[in-house]
Each structure stands twice: as C-alpha cells, then as structure tokens.
VORO-102621 format. One record per residue (C-alpha): x, y, z; residue in three letters. Coordinates in steps of 0.2 Angstrom, whole numbers, padded with zeros to 4 digits, always signed. Example, Ala and Ser with C-alpha at 12.3 -4.5 7.8 and 13.67 -1.06 7.14 Angstrom:
+0062-0022+0039ALA +0068-0005+0036SER 
% end
This chain:
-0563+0124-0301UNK -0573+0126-0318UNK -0572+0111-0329UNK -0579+0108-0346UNK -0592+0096-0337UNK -0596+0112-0325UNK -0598+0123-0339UNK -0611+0113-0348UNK -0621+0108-0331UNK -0620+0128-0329UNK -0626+0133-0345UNK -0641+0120-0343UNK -0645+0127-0326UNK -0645+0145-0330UNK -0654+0142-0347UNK -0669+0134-0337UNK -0670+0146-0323UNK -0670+0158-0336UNK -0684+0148-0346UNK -0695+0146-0330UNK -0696+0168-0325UNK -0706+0166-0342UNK -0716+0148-0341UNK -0714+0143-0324UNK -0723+0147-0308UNK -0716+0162-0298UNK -0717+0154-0279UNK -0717+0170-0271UNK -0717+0165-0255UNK -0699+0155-0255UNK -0693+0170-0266UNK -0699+0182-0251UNK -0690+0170-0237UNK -0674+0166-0248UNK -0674+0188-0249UNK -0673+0191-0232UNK -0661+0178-0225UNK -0650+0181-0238UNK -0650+0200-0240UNK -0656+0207-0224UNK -0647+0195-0217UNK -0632+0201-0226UNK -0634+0221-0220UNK -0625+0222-0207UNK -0609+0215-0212UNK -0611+0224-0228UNK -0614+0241-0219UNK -0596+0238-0206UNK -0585+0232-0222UNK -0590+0246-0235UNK -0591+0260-0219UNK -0572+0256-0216UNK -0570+0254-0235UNK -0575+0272-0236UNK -0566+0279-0220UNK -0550+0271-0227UNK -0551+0275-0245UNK -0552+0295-0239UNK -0538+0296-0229UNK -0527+0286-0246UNK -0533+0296-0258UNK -0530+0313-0247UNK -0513+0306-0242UNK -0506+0300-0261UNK -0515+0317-0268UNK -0507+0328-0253UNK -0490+0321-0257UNK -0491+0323-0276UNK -0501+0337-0278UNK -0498+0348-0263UNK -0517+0349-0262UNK -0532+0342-0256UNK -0546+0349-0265UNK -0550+0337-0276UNK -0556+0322-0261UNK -0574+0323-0266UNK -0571+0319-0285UNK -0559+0306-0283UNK -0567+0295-0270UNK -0584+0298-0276UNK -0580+0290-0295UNK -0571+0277-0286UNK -0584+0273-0275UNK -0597+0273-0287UNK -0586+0265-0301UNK -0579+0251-0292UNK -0576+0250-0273UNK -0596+0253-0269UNK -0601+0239-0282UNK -0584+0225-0280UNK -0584+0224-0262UNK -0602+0218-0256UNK -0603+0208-0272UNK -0589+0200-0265UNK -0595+0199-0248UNK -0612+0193-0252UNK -0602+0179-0262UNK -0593+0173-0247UNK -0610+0173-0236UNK -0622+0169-0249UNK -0614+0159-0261UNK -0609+0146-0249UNK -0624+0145-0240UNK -0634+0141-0255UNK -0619+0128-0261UNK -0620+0121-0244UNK -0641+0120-0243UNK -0642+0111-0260UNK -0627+0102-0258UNK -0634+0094-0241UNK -0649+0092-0250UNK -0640+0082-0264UNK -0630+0070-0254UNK -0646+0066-0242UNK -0655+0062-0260UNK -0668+0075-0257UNK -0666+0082-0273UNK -0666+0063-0282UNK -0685+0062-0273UNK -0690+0079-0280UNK -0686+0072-0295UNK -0696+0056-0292UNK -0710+0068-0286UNK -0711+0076-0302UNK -0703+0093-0296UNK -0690+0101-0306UNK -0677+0106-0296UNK -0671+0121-0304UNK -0689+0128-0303UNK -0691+0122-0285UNK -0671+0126-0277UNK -0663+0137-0291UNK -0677+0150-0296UNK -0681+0158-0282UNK -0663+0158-0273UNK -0660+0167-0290UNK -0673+0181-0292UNK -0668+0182-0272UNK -0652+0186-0279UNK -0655+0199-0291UNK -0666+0210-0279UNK -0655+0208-0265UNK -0639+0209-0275UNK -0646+0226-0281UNK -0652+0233-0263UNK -0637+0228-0256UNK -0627+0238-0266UNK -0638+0254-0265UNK -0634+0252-0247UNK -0616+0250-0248UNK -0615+0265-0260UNK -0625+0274-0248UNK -0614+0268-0234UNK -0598+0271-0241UNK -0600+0287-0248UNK -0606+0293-0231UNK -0592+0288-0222UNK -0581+0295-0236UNK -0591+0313-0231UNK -0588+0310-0213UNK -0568+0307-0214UNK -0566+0323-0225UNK -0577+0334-0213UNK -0569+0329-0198UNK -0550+0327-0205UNK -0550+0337-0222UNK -0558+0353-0215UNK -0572+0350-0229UNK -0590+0356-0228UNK -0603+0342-0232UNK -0611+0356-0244UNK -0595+0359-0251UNK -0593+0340-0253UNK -0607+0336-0262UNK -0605+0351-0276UNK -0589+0346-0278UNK -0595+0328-0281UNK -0609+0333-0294UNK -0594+0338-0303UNK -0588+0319-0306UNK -0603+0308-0301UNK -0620+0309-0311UNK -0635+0296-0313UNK -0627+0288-0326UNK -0614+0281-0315UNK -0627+0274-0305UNK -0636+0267-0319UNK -0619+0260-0322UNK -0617+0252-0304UNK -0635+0244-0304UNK -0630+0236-0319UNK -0617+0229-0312UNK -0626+0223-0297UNK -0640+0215-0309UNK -0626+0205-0318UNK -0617+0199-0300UNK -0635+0195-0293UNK -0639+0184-0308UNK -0622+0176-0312UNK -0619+0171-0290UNK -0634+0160-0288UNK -0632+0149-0302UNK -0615+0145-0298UNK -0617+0141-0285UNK -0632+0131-0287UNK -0623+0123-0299UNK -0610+0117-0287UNK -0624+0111-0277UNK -0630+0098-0290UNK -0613+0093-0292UNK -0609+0087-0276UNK -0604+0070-0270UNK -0594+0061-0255UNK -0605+0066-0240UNK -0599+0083-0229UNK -0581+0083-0236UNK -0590+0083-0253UNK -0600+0098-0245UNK -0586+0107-0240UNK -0574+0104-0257UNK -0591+0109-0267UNK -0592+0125-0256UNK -0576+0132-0256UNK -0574+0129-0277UNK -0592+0136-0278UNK -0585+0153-0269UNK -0568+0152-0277UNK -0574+0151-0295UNK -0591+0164-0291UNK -0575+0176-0285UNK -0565+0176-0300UNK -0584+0178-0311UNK -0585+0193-0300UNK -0569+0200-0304UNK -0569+0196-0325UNK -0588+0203-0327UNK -0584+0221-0317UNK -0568+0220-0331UNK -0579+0216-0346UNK -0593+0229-0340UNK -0581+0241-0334UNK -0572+0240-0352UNK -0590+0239-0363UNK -0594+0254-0352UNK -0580+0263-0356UNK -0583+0259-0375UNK -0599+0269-0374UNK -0594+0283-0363UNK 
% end
C-alpha cells in the first residue's frame, strides 16, 4: 500500500515524465507498440464487461423504476446519465487497471530485479524517459479510446435490452436521451479518462521501481500496484464527479 516513501518516489516519477512530454525525446515508436498491446489488446474484454454492464443496468433500472413508479418511460434518461456519468467511465478504468497496471508493474518490476534498469542507468539512459514515458502517453490515448468504446458499447446494449424487453423504439430511445445526455457529459467522461490514463501508469511504474526480493517481490509489487491504482480510481471519479457538480 502507499507509504510516505511511495509518495515521494511517485511525485518524482510523475513530475519527470511530466518534465520529459516537454524536453525530452517523444520515442514514437515504443509509444506506438506500448498503444496497441495495451489498448487494443484490451478491447475485447472491455467490449464483453461493459456490453453485460449495459444489458444489466436496463433491466435494474426498469425493474426498481416499474415497482416505484408504475412506469417505464423514463429507461432512456436514466441509464443514459448513468452510463455516461459513471458506469461507461469507472468500469474499463477499472478493467484496464487490472490488465494494464499489472502488466506494466510486472514488466518493469522484472526488469528491476534482473538489474536491467541499474544498466540503463549505467548507460546513461533515464529510466523514466526510456520505461515510464511512453507506457504513460500509451495510457492517456488508450485510456481515452478505450472509454469511447465502452460508452459506445454500453449504451448500445442498453438500446438493445429496451427494444427487445421494454417495447421501446430505437428513435424513440434516443429523443428521449437528448433529453438527459448532451456533449458536456461527454466532455465530462473524457476528462475523466484523461485523468485515469495519466494517474494508472505512473503508479504502477512506480511500483516497478520499487521492487525487491525476486518473483515473490514481482508479485507483492503487482498486486499493491493494482490495489492502490484501484482505490486512485475510485477517489479521482469522487473528486471529479464533485468539482463537476460545483460547476454544473
């Protein structure tokens, strides 16, 4: 879990990855390959989770609103804010934190114990620039697609359950939803994305520098790397979602 010690190590990784989008050299390449293992790779289970999420939150919000309000009508408005507010944005950031975050914790944490990182430090080669950087603008881009297509995904599915159960029309559908949902809340959900996308990497990056005591060290690294990016997760949608709210 986060320490004191984990804090500063943090604040020094992100402040230099930060430093080197403005004064370092942009390897597009690795930034390219670290994109498409890590989010393309991360499609399909992204597109399964937030399809159910959306066949499922439907049928609760029809079942709760049938038995409270005698009526159905108002499907299209509730799930749409819901999904766009919070289930289309929480669940893949979680996802992608349970997939990517340890893979990134686990490749840099091997890379620690193996002394791979002590030799590019020998070579001259800043780690953060070389390993952290590009894992972290690969973040923010896929982060940000990813969650375009769980949107998309989720709120399709959501259509789908309340044509074929709900007797809705998809025109009807999506009038009613222009009602409740606009661009703001979208500009609202890629903001969102922006901040999970920057925040994931570093942590667990950091984890990966941290690392010590060979593969149980990996694996302790890994799991405190995921625990601690979930809970970041979890407080930043509170803290946008409030400062959000503040602003209307």
């Amino acid at each position: 879990m986060a320490t004191p010690s984990f804090a500063r190590e943090f604040w020094s990784v992100a402040t230099r990855t930060v430093g080197w989008a403005f004064h370092g050299k942009w390897r597009r390449e690795e930034i390219l390959q670290h994109l498409v293992h890590h989010g393309i790779g991360s499609i399909p289970i992204i597109g399964i989770s937030t399809a159910f999420a959306g066949l499922v939150v439907t049928q609760e919000i029809a079942f709760h609103m049938d038995h409270a309000l005698h009526t159905t009508t108002m499907i299209p408005g509730f799930t749409g804010q819901f999904i766009m507010r919070e289930l289309g944005i929480a669940v893949p950031a979680l996802l992608i934190v349970a997939k990517v975050g340890a893979s990134m914790t686990a490749e840099i944490g091997g890379m620690k114990i193996t002394e791979q990182v002590d030799a590019l430090k020998l070579l001259g080669i800043d780690p953060v620039g070389y390993l952290v950087f590009p894992r972290w603008i690969a973040g923010i881009i896929a982060t940000v697609s990813l969650t375009l297509i769980a949107l998309a995904v989720t709120l399709s599915c959501a259509i789908l359950m309340a044509v074929t159960k709900f007797n809705f029309s998809t025109l009807e559908y999506v009038n009613n939803l222009r009602h409740f949902v606009d661009l703001k809340d979208l500009a609202c959900a890629l903001v969102k994305a922006v901040a999970y996308g920057a925040v994931m990497p570093l942590i667990a990056c950091t984890y990966g520098f941290r690392c010590q005591g060979g593969a149980q060290g990996v694996g302790s690294a890994t799991t405190e790397s995921v625990v601690s990016a979930t809970i970041a997760v979890i407080v930043l949608d509170f803290v946008l979602t409030y400062l959000f709210t503040l602003v209307g």
